[in-house]
N, C-alpha and C positions, 0 to 999 in steps of 0.2 A: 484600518482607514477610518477618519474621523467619518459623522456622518453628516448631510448639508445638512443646512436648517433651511428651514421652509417659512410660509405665511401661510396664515388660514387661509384655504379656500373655501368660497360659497360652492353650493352640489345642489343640480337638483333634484327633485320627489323621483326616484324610479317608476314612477306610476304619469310622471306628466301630468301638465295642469289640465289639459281639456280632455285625457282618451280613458274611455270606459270599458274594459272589455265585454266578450260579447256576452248577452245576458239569454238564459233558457227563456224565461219569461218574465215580467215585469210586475214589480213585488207595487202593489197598489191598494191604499186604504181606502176604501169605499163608504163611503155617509149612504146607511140604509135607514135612516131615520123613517118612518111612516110611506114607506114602499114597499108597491106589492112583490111579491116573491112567491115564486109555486113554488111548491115542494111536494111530489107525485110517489107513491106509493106508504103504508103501514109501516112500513118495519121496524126493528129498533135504529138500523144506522139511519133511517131517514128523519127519526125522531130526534138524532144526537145533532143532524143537518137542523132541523125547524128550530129545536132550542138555540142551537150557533146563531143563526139568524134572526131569529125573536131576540136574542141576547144585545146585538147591532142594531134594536129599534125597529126593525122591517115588520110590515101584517104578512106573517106567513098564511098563505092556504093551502091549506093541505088537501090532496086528493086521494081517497084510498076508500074502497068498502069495507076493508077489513082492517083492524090495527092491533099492533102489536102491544101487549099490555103494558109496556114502559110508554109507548106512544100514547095510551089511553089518560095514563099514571101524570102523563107531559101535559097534555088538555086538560085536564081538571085541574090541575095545581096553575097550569098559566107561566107566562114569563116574565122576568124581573126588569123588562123594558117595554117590549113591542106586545103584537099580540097574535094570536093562532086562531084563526078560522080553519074549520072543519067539512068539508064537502063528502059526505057519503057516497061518493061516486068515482069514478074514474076521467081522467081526466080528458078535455076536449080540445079542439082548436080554439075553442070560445076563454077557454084558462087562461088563455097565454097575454089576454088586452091586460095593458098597462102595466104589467111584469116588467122586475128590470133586472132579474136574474131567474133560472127556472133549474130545479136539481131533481134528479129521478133515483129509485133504486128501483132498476128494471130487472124482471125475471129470466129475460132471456134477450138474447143479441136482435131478434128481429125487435122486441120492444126497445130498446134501447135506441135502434135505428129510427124508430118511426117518430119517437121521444125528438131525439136531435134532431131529426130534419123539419118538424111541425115546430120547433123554438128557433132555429135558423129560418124557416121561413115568414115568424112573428119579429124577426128580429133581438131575438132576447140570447142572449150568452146562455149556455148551457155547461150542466156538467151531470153526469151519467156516472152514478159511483160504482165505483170499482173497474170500472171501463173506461180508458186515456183513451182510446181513441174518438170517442164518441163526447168530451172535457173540451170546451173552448178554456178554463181557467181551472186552478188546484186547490182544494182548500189544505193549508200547511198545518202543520204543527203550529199552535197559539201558547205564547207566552202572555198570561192577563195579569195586566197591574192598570188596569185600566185605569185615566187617559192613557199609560206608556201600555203600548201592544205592540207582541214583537210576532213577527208571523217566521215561518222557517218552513222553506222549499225544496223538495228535490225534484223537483216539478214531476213527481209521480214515478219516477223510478224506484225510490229506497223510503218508502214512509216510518219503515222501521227506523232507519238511520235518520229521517228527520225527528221523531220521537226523541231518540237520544242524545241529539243536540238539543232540542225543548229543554230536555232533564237537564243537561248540562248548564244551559243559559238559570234555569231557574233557581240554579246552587247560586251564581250570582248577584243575583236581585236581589235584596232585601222588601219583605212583605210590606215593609214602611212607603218604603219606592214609592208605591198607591194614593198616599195622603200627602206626599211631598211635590206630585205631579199636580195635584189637584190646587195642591197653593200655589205652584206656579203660574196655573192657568190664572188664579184670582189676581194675581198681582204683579200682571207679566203692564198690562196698560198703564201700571203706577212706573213700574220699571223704566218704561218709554219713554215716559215725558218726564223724569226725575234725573235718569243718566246719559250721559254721552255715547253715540255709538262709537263701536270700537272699544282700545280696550277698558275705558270706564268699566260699561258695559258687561264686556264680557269677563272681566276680573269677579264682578258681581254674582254672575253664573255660576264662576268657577268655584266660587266659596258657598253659595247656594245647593251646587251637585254633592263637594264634600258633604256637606251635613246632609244630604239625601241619602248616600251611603253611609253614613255614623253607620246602621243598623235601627234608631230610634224611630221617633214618629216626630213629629215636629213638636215643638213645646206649645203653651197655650200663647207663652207672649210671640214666640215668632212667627205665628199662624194670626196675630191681631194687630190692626193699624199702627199701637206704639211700638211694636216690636220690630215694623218691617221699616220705619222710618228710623230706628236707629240703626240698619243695615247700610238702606240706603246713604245714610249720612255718613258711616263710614266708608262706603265703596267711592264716594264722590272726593274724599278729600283723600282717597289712596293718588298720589303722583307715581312713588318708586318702582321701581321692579323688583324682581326678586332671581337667585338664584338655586337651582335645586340640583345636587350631584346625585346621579342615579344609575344604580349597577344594573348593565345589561345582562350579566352572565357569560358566560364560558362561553358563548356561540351562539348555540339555539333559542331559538326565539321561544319557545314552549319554555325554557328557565327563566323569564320574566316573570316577576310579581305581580297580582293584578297594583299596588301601589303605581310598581314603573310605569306599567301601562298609564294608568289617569297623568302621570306627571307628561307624559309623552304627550301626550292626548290635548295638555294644555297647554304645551310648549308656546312661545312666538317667536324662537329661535334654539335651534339645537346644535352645541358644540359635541360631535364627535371624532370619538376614536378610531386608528385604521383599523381596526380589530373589528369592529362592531357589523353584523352579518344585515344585508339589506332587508332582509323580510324583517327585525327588531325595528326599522326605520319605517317601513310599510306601515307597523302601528302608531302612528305621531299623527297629530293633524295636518293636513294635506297642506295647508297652509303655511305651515311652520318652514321657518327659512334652516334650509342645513349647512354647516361646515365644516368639514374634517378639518380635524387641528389635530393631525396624527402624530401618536406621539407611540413609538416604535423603536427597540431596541436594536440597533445596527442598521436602521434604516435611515432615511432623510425623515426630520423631525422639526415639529415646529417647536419655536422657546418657550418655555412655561410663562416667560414673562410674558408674552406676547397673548399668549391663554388668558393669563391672569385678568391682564389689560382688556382684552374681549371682555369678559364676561362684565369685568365694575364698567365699562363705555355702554352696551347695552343694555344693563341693570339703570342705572340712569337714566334710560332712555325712557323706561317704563315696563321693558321687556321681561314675559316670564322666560328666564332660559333655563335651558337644561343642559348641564355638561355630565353627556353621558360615555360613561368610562364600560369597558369590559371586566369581568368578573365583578368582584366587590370593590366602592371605589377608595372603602378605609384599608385593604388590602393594597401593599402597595404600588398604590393607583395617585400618590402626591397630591392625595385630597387635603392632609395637613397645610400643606401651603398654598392650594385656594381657597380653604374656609377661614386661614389666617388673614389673608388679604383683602375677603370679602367682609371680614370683622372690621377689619381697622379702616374701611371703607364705611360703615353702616351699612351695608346695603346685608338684608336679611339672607337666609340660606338655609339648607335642608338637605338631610341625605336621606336617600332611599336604597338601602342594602341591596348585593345583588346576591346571586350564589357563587362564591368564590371557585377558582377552576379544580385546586384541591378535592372539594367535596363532588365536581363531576365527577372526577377522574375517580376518586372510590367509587361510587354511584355506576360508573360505567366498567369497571374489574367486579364488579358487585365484593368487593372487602370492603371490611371496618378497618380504618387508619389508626383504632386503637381497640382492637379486639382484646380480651380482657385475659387472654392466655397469651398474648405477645407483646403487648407494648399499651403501658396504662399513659401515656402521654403522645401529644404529638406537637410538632413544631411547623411552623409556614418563616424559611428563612430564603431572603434572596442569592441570588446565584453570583450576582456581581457586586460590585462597587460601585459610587459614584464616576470614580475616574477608570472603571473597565476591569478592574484588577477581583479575588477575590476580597471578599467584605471579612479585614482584620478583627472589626470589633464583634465579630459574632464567636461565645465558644465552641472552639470548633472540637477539642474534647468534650463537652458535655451533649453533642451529636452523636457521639459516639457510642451511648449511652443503649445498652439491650432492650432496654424498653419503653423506649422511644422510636415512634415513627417522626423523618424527620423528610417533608417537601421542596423542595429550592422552585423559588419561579424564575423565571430567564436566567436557566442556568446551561440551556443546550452549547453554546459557546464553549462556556469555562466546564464542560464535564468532567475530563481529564485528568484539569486540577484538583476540580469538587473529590473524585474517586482517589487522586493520590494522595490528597490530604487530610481525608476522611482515615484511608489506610497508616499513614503516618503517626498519628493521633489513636493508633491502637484499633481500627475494626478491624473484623475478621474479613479478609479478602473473598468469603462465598457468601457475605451476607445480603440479603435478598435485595434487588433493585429492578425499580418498574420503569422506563420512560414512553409519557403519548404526550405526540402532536396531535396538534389543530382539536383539543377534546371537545367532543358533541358534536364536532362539523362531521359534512359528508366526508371528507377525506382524514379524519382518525386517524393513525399508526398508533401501534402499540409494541413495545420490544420491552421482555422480561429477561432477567439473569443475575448472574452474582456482581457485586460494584466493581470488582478489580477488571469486567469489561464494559464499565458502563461507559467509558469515548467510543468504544465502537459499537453500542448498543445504538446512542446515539447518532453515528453518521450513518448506521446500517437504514434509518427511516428516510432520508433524504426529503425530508421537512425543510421549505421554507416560513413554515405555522409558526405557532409560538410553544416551546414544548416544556413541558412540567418533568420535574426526576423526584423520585419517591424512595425514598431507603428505611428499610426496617427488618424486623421479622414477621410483622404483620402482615407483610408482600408476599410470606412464601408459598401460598395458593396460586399466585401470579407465576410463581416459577418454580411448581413443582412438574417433573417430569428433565425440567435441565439442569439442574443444582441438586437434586434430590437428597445424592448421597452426602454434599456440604451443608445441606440445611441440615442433616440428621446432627451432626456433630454441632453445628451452629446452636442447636434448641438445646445440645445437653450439656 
C-alpha cells in the first residue's frame, strides 16, 4: 500500500510554554557583596563555609574560641574579596543584628537546635551543617568560572552525587569560559544600543558563545573597541538565516553530541523527524517553534520537496533552522538533496554528524563489526529501493564476501528477499545474522541466528521501530549457543 503524504505540522514543546514542574528548592544567586554573615564555630568545614562566603564579597564573622589550624591558616592569609572578622568567643543573641545569612558547625543536636531557633528568631536564614533538618537553605556543589557560576543541588539528599555532576559539568567548561564572560559583561551595553532586539541580537550571541567555547581565551583585538565594532558591524548587516542538518542518533538522547546540543540550543525553528525521541527535543530552546516533517518508511510521509521548500522559505526569513534527522543525517538520511538545494539557493548550511544506528547496534551486542579475525571490512547498504523493490545497483555478490560485515537499514520489510538473495549469490545458509529494533530505546528487540532464518527472525520481534539486519561472521558471538555447530564449519 502506497503511503499518504502529509504536510509539516507545527508541535508543540512537551514541556509547555508557561508549566514548571515542581521544584525541591529554588536555586538563587545571592549579591553578598559587603554583608554581614555569621559563621559560628572553629572547624575546618566552617572555615571551607567563611572562605565560600568571603569569596561572594560578605564580612564574614566568625565566632569560635578555639580554631582549627586550616581556619587559623584562612585568617591570616585573608580573602580574595570580602573580609573575615574573628570573635574569640562564642556566639550570642547580640551576633545575629544585621546578618543576612547565619551558618553553624554544631557539636551536638541540642546546639544546633538553639543555633536555629535564636537565627529564626533574628530573622536570619540559617543553615546548620551537616544537619537538613535544622538548613532553611543548601549550599551545592559550585562550578566557578566566575561571572558564569553554576551551583548544583540535591537539596541535601546525595551530596556525593551533587559532587559528581560538579565534576561532570566542569569536563565541559572551558577555563577560558572566565574571560569571555567577563567581555561580555564589558560590552553587553554597546551590544544594546548597537543591535536590534531579536534575532539581530541574538545571531550576535550565538557567534559570541561559539568562540567562548573555541577552548581559547579571547584575542587582544576581540577583547578591544576595534575588534568588538567589527563584530558588531557584521552581526547588523547579517539579514539571512541559515540552515544546520544535525544527527540525533539512534534514539537516546545521551548519543547526542555536545555540537547537536548548541545547534539545538540555537534553533528558531526545528524540522523534525518521526523517529526523533522527545527527551532529544527537550534539549532545544524552549522557544524554538517545532515541526515533524516525518519522513518514515511505510508510513504517511511528508514530500521532500515540501521539506526542501520549508527550510529555503524560513531560511529567508532570517531563521536559524535546524533539520534534525535520526542517526547520522549523511547516512542515508537525503541530506545530499537538501544541501543541494540549499546550495543552489545561497542560503548557507552545515552538518552536525550523529552516531549512526550501525555503531549502536555494535555498541549495544558489545561486537566489533570488523573484528580483525572475522571481517576486515564492513559495509552500511540499504534494504530497499527507491520504488520499494530490492536496490539492483548494489553488489550483491561482493556482500557476500567472508570478510565483510555487511548492515542493511530499512531492510525489516524486504528481509526475505535480503536472505534469499544473499544465499543465491553464494552465502553459506548458517552464516551469522543479528536483527534489533527500536536500538537504544526502552523497547530494544534483539533476534540472533543463521540468515537462511532471518524473515522469521525478523517477524519473531513484532517491531513497529525501525529495525537494522547485520550479517557477517563478526556476529558469531551474537549467535553462539544456536548455530554453534554451523559457525564451526562456517569459520573453517
Amino acid at each position: 500500500m502506497t503511503p499518504t503524504l502529509r504536510k509539516p505540522a507545527e508541535v508543540a514543546s512537551a514541556r509547555g510554554a508557561a508549566r514548571i514542574a515542581a521544584l525541591s528548592s529554588l536555586p538563587v544567586f545571592y549579591k553578598l557583596d559587603g554583608r554581614k554573615v555569621l559563621v559560628c564555630g572553629g572547624t575546618e568545614a566552617a572555615a571551607w563555609k567563611a572562605e565560600l562566603l568571603a569569596a561572594a564579597g560578605a564580612t564574614v564573622h566568625v565566632y569560635a574560641e578555639r580554631l582549627h589550624p586550616v581556619f587559623t591558616a584562612l585568617l591570616a592569609r585573608g580573602s580574595v574579596k570580602g573580609r573575615l572578622v574573628h570573635h574569640a568567643r562564642s556566639w550570642g543573641t547580640d551576633s545575629f543584628a544585621g546578618a543576612v545569612l547565619a551558618i553553624a558547625d554544631a557539636k551536638s543536636d541540642g546546639e544546633a537546635q538553639a543555633f536555629y531557633c535564636a537565627a529564626k528568631s533574628a530573622g536570619v536564614p540559617v543553615n546548620v551543617i551537616d544537619m537538613p533538618r535544622y538548613c532553611e537553605f543548601q549550599f551545592g556543589s559550585i562550578v566557578n568560572r566566575s561571572p558564569v557560576v553554576i551551583g548544583v543541588s540535591t537539596d541535601g539528599a546525595a551530596p556525593i552525587l551533587g559532587q559528581a555532576i560538579r565534576r561532570r559539568i566542569e569536563t565541559l567548561l572551558p577555563p577560558s569560559l572566565q574571560e569571555w564572560a567577563r567581555l561580555a559583561g564589558r560590552i553587553r551595553a554597546k551590544v544594546i544600543d548597537r543591535l536590534s532586539p531579536g534575532p539581530e541580537r541574538r545571531r550576535f550571541w550565538e557567534h559570541f558563545a561559539d568562540r567562548a567555547f573555541s577552548g581559547r581565551a579571547p584575542s587582544e583585538d576581540e577583547a578591544t573597541s576595534a575588534g568588538l565594532n567589527d563584530h558588531l558591524s557584521r552581526g547588523a548587516g547579517v539579514s539571512a538565516g541559515k540552515v544546520t542538518l544535525v544527527g540525533a542518533g539512534p534514539g537516546d538522547a545521551e548519543y547526542l553530541t555536545l555540537k547537536a546540543v548548541r545547534a539545538l540550543q540555537a534553533a528558531d525553528v526545528i524540522l523534525f523527524d518521526d523517529l526523533i525521541d522527545d527527551a532529544v527535543l527537550e534539549l532545544a530552546r524552549r522557544e524554538a517553534k517545532r515541526f515533524l516533517v516525518g519522513k518514515r518508511g511505510g508510513r504517511d510521509s511528508c514530500r521532500q520537496e515540501d521539506i526542501n521548500d520549508m527550510m529555503v522559505n524560513l531560511a529567508k526569513k532570517g531563521r536559524n533552522v535546524v533539520r534534525l534527522k535520526s542517526g547520522d543525517p549523511m547516512i542515508f538520511g537525503r541530506a545530499g538533496e537538501e544541501l543541494e538545494r540549499l546550495e543552489r539557493e545561497g542560503i548557507p548550511a552545515a552538518v552536525v554528524p550523529g552516531i549512526t544506528a550501525a555503531s549502536a547496534m555494535a555498541a549495544s551486542l558489545g561486537l566489533s563489526l570488523t573484528h580483525r579475525r572475522h571481517a576486515q571490512s564492513v559495509r552500511f547498504v540499504t534494504g530497499h529501493s527507491r520504488h520499494g523493490d530490492l536496490p539492483e545497483s548494489v553488489d550483491w555478490h561482493g556482500l557476500t564476501d567472508a570478510a565483510t560485515t555487511t548492515v542493511f537499514y530499512m531492510g525489516g520489510r524486504m528481509a526475505a528477499r535480503i536472505s534469499a538473495r544473499l544465499m543465491d549469490e553464494g552465502m553459506a545458509p548458517s552464516t551469522p545474522a543479528v536483527v534489533v529494533s527500536d536500538i537504544s530505546r526502552p523497547g530494544e528487540q534483539r533476534w540472533a541466528g543463521p540468515v537462511i532464518d532471518l524473515a522469521d527472525g525478523v517477524a519473531s520481534l513484532k517491531s513497529n521501530g525501525p529495525v537494522l539486519i547485520a550479517v557477517g561472521r563478526a556476529l558469531q558471538d551474537a549467535c553462539r549457543g544456536q548455530v554453534a555447530t554451523e559457525l564451526s564449519a562456517v569459520s573453517h
